[in-house]
C-alpha positions in Angstrom: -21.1 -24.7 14.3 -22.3 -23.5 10.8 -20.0 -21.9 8.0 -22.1 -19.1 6.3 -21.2 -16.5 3.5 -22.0 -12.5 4.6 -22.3 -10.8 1.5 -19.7 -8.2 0.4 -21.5 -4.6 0.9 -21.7 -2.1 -1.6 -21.1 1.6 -1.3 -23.0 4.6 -2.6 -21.6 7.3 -4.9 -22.7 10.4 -6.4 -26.3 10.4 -8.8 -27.4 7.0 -6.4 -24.8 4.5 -7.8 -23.7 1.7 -6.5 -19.8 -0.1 -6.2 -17.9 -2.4 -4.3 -14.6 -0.5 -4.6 -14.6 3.0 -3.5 -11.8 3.5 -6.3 -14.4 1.5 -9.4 -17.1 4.4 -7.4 -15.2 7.8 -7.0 -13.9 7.0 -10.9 -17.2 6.4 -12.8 -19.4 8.4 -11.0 -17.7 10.8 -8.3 -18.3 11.3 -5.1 -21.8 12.4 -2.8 -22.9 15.7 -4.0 -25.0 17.4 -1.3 -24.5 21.2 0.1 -21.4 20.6 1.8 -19.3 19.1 -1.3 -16.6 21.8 -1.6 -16.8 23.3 -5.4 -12.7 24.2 -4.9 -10.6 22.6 -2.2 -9.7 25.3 0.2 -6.0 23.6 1.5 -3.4 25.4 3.2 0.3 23.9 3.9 3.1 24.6 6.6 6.4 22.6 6.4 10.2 24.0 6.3 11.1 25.5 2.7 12.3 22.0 1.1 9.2 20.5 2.5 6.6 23.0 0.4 9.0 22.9 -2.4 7.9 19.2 -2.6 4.8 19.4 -2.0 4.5 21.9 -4.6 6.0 19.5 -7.2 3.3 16.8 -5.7 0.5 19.1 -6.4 1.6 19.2 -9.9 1.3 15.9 -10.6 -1.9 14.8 -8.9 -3.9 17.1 -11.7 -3.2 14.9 -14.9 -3.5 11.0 -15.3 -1.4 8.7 -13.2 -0.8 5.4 -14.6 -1.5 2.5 -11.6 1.4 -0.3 -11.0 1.9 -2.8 -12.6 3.1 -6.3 -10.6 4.8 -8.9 -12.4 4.8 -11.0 -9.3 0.8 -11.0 -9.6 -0.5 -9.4 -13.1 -3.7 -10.6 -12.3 -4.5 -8.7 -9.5 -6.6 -5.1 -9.5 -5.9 -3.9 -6.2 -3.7 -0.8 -8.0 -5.8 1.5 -9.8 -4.8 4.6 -12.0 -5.4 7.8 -10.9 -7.1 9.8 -13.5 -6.7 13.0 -12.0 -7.9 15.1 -9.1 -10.6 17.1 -10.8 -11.7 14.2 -12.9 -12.1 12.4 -10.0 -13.5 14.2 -7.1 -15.9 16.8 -9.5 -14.0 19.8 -7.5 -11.2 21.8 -8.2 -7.5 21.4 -7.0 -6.1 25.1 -6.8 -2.5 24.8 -8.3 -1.5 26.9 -5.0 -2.6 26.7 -2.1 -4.7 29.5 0.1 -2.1 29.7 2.6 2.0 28.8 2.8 3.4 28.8 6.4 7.3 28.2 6.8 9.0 26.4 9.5 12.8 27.1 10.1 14.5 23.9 9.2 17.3 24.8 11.6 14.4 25.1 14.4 12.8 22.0 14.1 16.3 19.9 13.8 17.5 22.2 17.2 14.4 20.8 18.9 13.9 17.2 18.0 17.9 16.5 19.4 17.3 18.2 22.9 17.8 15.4 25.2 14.5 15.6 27.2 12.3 14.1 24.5 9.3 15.6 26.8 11.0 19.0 25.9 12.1 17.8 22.2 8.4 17.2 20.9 6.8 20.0 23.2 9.1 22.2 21.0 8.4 20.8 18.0 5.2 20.8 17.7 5.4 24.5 19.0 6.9 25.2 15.5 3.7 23.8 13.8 1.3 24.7 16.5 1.7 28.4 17.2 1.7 29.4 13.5 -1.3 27.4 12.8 -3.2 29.1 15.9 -2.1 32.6 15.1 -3.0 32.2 11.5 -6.8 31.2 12.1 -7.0 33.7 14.8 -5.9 37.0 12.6 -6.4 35.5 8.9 -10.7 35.8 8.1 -9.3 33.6 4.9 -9.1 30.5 6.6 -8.6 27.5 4.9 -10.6 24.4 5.4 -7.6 22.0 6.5 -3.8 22.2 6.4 -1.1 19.9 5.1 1.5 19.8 7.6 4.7 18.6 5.9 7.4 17.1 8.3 11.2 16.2 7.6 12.4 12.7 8.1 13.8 14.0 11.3 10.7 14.7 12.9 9.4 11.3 11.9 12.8 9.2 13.4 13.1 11.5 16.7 9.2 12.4 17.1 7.6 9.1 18.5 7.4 7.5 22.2 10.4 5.3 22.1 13.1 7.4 20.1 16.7 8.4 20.6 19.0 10.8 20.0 22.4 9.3 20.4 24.6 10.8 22.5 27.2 12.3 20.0 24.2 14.7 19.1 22.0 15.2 21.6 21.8 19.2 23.3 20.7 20.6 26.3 17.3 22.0 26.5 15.7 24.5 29.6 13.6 21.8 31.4 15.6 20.7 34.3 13.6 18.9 36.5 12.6 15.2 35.7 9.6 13.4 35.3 9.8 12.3 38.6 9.9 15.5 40.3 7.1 17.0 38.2 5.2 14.2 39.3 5.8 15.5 42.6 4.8 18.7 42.4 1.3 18.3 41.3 1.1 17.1 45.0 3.4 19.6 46.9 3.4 22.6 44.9 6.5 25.0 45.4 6.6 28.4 46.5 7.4 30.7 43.6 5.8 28.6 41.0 8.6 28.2 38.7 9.5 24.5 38.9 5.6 24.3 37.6 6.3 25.7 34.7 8.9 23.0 33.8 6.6 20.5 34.9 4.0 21.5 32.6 6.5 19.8 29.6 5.5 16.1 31.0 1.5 16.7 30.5 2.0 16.7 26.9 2.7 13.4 25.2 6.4 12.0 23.4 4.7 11.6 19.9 4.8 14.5 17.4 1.6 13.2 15.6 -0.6 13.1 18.2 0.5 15.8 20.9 0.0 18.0 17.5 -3.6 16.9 16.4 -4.5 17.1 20.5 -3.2 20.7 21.0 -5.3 21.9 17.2 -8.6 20.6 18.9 -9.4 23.4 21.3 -8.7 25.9 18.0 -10.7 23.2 15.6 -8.1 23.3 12.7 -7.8 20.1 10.9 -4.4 18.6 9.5 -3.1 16.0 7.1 0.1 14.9 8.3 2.7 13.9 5.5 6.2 13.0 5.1 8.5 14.9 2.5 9.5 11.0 2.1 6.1 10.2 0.7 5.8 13.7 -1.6 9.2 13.2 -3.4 10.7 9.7 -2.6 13.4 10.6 -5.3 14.7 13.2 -3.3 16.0 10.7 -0.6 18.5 8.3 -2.1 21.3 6.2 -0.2 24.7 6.2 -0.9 24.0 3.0 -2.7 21.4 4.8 -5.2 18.3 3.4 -3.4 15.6 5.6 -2.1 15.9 5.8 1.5 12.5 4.5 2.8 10.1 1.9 0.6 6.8 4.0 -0.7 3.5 3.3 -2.1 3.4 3.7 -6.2 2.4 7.7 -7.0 -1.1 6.5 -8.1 -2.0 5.1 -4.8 -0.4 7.6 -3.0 -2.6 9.8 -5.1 -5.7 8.2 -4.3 -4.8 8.0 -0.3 -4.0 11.4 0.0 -6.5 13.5 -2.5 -9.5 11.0 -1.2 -8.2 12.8 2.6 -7.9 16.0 1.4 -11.6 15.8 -0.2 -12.7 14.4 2.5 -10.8 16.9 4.7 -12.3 19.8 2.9 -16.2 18.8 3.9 -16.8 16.4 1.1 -18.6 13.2 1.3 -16.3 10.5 -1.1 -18.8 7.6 -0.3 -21.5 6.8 2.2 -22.7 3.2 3.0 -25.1 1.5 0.7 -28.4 -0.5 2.0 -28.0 0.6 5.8 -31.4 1.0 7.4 -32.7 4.5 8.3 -32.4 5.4 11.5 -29.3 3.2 12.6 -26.4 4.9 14.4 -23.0 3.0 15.4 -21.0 3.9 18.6 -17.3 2.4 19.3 -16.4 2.9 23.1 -12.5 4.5 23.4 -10.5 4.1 26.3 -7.2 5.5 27.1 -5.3 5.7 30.6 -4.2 9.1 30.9 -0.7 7.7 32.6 -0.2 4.0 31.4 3.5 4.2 32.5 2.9 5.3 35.8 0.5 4.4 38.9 -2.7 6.5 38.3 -5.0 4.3 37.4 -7.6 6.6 35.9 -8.4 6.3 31.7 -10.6 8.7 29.5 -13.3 7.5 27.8 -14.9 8.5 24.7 -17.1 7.7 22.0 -17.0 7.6 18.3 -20.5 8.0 17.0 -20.8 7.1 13.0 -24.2 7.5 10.7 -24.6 5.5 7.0 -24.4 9.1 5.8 -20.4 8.3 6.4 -20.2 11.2 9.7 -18.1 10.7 12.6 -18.4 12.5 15.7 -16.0 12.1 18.7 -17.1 12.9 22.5 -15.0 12.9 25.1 -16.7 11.4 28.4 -15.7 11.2 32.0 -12.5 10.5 33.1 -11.9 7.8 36.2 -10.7 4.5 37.5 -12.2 2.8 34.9 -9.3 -0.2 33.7 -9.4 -3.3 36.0 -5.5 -4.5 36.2 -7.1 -8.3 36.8 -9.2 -8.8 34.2 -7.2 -5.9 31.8 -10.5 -4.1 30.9 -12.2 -1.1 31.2 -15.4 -0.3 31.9 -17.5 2.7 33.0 -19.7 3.1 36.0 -23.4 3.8 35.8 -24.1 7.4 35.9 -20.3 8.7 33.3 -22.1 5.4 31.3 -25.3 7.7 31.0 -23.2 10.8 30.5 -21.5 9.8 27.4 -25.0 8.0 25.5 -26.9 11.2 26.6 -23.9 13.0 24.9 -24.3 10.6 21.6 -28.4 10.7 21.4 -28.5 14.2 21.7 -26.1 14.5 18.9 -28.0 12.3 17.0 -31.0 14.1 17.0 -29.1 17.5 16.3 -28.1 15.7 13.0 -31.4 14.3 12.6 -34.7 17.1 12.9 -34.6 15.6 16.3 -35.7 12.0 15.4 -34.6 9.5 17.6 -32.5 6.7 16.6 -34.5 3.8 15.9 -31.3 1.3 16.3 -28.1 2.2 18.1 -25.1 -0.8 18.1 -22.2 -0.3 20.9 -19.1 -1.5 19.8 -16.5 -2.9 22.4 -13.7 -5.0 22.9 -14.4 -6.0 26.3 -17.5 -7.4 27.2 -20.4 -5.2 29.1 -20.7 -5.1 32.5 -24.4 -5.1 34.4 -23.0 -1.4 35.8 -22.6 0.0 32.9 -25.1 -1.3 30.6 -27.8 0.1 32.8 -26.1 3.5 32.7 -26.5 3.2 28.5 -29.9 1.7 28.7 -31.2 4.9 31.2 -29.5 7.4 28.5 -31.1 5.8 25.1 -34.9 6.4 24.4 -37.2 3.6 25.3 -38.0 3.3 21.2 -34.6 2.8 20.2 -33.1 -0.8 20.1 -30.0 -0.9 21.8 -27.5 -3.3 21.1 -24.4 -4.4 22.5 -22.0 -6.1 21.0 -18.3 -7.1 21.5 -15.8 -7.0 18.8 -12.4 -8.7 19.0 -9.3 -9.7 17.4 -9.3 -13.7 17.2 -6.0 -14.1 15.7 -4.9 -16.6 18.0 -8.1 -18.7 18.6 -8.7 -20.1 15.3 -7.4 -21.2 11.2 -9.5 -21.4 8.6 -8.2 -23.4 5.4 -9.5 -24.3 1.8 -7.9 -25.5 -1.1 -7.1 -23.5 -3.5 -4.0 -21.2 -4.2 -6.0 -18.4 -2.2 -7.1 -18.5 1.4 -10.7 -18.1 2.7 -13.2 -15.4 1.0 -13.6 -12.1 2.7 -16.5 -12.6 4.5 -16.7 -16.1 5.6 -18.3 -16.6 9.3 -18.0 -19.7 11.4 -21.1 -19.0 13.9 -20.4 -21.4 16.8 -23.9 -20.1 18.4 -27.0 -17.6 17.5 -24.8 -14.5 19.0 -21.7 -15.5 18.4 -19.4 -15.7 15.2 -16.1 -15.7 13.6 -15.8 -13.3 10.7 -13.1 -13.0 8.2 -13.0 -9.3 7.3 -10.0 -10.3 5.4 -9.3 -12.8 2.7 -9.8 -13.3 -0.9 -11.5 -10.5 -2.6 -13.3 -11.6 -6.3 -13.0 -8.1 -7.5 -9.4 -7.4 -6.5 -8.6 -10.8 -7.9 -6.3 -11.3 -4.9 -5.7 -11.5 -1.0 -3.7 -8.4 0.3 -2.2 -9.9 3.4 1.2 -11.8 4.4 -0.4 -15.1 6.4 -3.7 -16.9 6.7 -6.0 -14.4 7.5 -7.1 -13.8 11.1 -11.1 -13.8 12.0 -12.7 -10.9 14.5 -14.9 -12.8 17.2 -18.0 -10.9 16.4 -20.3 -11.3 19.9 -23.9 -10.0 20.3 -23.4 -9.8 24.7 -26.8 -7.4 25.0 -29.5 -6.5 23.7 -31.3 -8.3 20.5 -30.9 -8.3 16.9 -30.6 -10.9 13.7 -27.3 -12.4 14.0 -26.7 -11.3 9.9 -27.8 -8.0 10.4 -24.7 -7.6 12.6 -22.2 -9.3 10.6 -23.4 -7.5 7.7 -22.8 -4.1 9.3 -19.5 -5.1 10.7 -18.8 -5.5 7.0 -20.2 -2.3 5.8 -17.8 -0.7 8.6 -14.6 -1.9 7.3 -14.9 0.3 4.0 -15.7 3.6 5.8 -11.7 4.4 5.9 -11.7 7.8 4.4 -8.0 7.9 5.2 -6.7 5.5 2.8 -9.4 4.7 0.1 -8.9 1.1 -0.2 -11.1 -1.5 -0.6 -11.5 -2.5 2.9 -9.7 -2.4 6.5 -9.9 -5.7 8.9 -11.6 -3.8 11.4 -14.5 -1.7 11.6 -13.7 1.8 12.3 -15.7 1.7 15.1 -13.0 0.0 16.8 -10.5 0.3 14.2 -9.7 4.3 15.4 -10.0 3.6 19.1 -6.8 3.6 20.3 -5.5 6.3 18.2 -8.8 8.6 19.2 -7.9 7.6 22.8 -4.4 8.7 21.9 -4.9 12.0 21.3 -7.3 13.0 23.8 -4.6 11.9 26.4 -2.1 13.5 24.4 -2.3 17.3 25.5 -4.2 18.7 28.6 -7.6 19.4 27.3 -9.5 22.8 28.7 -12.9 22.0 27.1 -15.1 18.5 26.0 -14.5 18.5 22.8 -17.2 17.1 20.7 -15.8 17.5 17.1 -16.2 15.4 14.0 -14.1 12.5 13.5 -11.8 14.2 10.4 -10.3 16.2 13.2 -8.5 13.1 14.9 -7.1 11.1 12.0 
């Protein structure tokens, strides 16, 4: 075994500068400029009256300076940053209204989430954010680049897999036959159809979220989900005189949320410094389409991201491709082909049709012999291909040191010439400070096929923990190529899906 050091990455911002921290970067130089970078940010926002009311008062504030927090716990740390501003940050303007208001009924959505079929309960729901949005970008030529949809506290208790209405307040909804019987029917249909109707309730998933970004996909209208919660914590206070649910300080909350919306709109916030031309990463998603039943079929998908900082999701096959013995998943040869013809062919779109010179799979699960021939026959005979498997080691191995921190970010343990523990968490030197609860965990970083310089992958691992557009922190524990997996997966299963959909990644998350 050898303990080795992989550098902390940089990240490129606007006029070809260079910073660790995509805060230090978006706040002294701004963000990429290329054609797409949106001059004003075209937003639109749908919530009940109360909920655009506070996001109204939000959208005041985020113009002018917001002072970071300040920990007396830890007053040396810098992982809080002020927010100086929207326009001051992002080089675009924030319109003080926004191109579009839709309003939900309040007494709608709280009718729908306590129906006791929760099947039902979401369907409806998210038929109160859904239909408006579709009607809107099929009549309005005005359209605006994303929406924020802003959802009560009610929406966020009832609208998940394993919520409850108690009894005392639960209604009556029109679906009458259960899961079980709509199960039925897809094998033994009736004879006036109308049972199939009902039935149709159980294809869509129990979780507001992601039954609402699957059913926008066919319609391509992107979202940024928020709590009223999160816009006006101040508003929500217990009897006791405590806010009602623990928040983020409004300067990071700024940064989270602006840095999505920019982001959102068609901007570029950062892109990935000193990544070699012609790379391309691919994370593998799987998802069974009925994990609480007996089908044993999964979609697959990829997630397909360039240094330039684009995502692209495809949707692949779907079949029996999860193995209950050995809890993997793994495609046969020809859907394998399928899905990396799917990638390359994208890649060369994107690229004046230049093929990739270097493409990395990313996996949990090792590769199979199958399926790795069905990605070799699909990837030009000039590009390197790569395979390598990427998991959580949480509960394989400790590192220690002295000290009153724990390890640096970026330590590796290699216990061979493909194989390495890396700790994508730890101490960070410029946040002064380790943002984490335990010992940190390492990934087991394994190059299973294919060739390439052990460093060369940890060092892109690296890079691929600070490509989080959704939160704007200094770095995530996992790359996003597998970081997004299961949610991807999630939504693609959430809603019956009429088309591929091959959209960029700022449509999923």
């Amino acid at each position: 075994m050898k303990l080795d050091y992989i550098k902390e990455p940089k990240l490129e911002f606007a006029f070809g500068q260079h910073e660790e921290h995509p805060r230090d970067g978006l706040f002294l130089y701004g963000p990429i400029k290329d054609s797409a970078a949106p001059e004003t940010l075209r937003y639109g926002v749908i919530g009940t009256p109360q909920g655009i009311e506070r996001f109204s008062r939000w959208s005041q504030t985020i113009s002018g300076y917001i002072k970071r927090f300040e920990s007396r716990l830890n007053p040396e740390a810098q992982h809080h940053t002020s927010f100086p501003g929207f326009e001051s940050v992002y080089r675009s303007k924030w319109p003080s209204e926004p191109l579009a208001r839709i309003i939900v009924p309040n007494t709608e959505i709280e009718r729908a989430m306590k129906i006791a079929n929760r099947f039902e309960a979401i369907k409806r729901a998210v038929d109160q954010y859904v239909d408006p949005l579709i009607e809107y970008s099929q009549k309005e030529e005005a359209e605006p680049a994303f929406w924020f949809v802003v959802i009560p506290e009610i929406v966020y208790r009832l609208g998940r897999p394993t919520s409850k209405v108690p009894k005392s307040e639960a209604i009556r909804g029109n679906v009458m036959i259960s899961q079980r019987r709509a199960k039925l029917i897809k094998t033994a249909p009736t004879l006036f159809g109308l049972d199939e109707e009902e039935a149709e309730v159980y294809l869509y998933a129990k979780n507001f979220r992601r039954q609402l970004k699957a059913r926008l996909l066919k319609d391509k209208i992107v979202t940024q989900i928020v709590r009223e919660t999160t816009l006006a914590p101040e508003d929500f206070k217990t009897s006791f005189g405590g806010l009602q649910r623990k928040v983020e300080d409004p300067a990071t909350i700024a940064w989270k949320l602006c840095t999505a919306a920019y982001y959102k709109a068609g901007g570029k916030p950062w892109r990935l410094s000193g990544v070699r031309p012609g790379v391309c990463y691919v994370g593998l998603v799987y998802k069974q389409t009925d994990p609480d039943g007996e089908d044993p079929n999964a979609c697959c998908a990829a997630q397909m991201f360039l240094a330039s900082g684009d995502g692209v999701v495809f949707r692949g096959a779907v079949g029996p491709w999860y193995t209950a013995s050995s809890k993997e998943y793994h495609l046969k040869q020809s859907p394998a082909a399928q899905l990396m013809s799917l990638v390359v062919s994208e890649y060369k779109r994107l690229h004046g049709n230049e093929e990739p010179k270097e493409l990395f799979i990313h996996g949990r699960s090792r590769f199979n012999e199958e399926e790795w021939a069905g990605f070799q026959s699909a990837v030009p005979a000039t590009t390197n291909l790569v395979g390598v498997q990427i998991r959580d080691a949480k509960s394989e191995l400790k590192l220690f040191r002295p000290g009153a921190f724990p390890v640096i970010r970026g330590t590796a343990l290699k216990v061979s010439d493909r194989a390495a523990y890396l700790w994508t968490s730890g101490y960070v030197p410029r946040l002064n400070t380790y943002l984490g609860p335990e010992t940190p965990n390492p990934l087991f970083v394994n190059i299973q096929k294919g060739a390439c310089d052990q460093n060369t992958v940890l060092a892109d691992v690296m890079r691929l923990t600070k490509l989080n557009y959704n939160t704007c922190l200094f770095n995530d524990r996992l790359p996003v190529t597998i970081k997004f997996a299961n949610a991807v997966g999630e939504i693609l299963v959430s809603a019956p899906q009429t088309e591929e959909p091959k959209l960029p990644f700022k449509f999923y998350i």
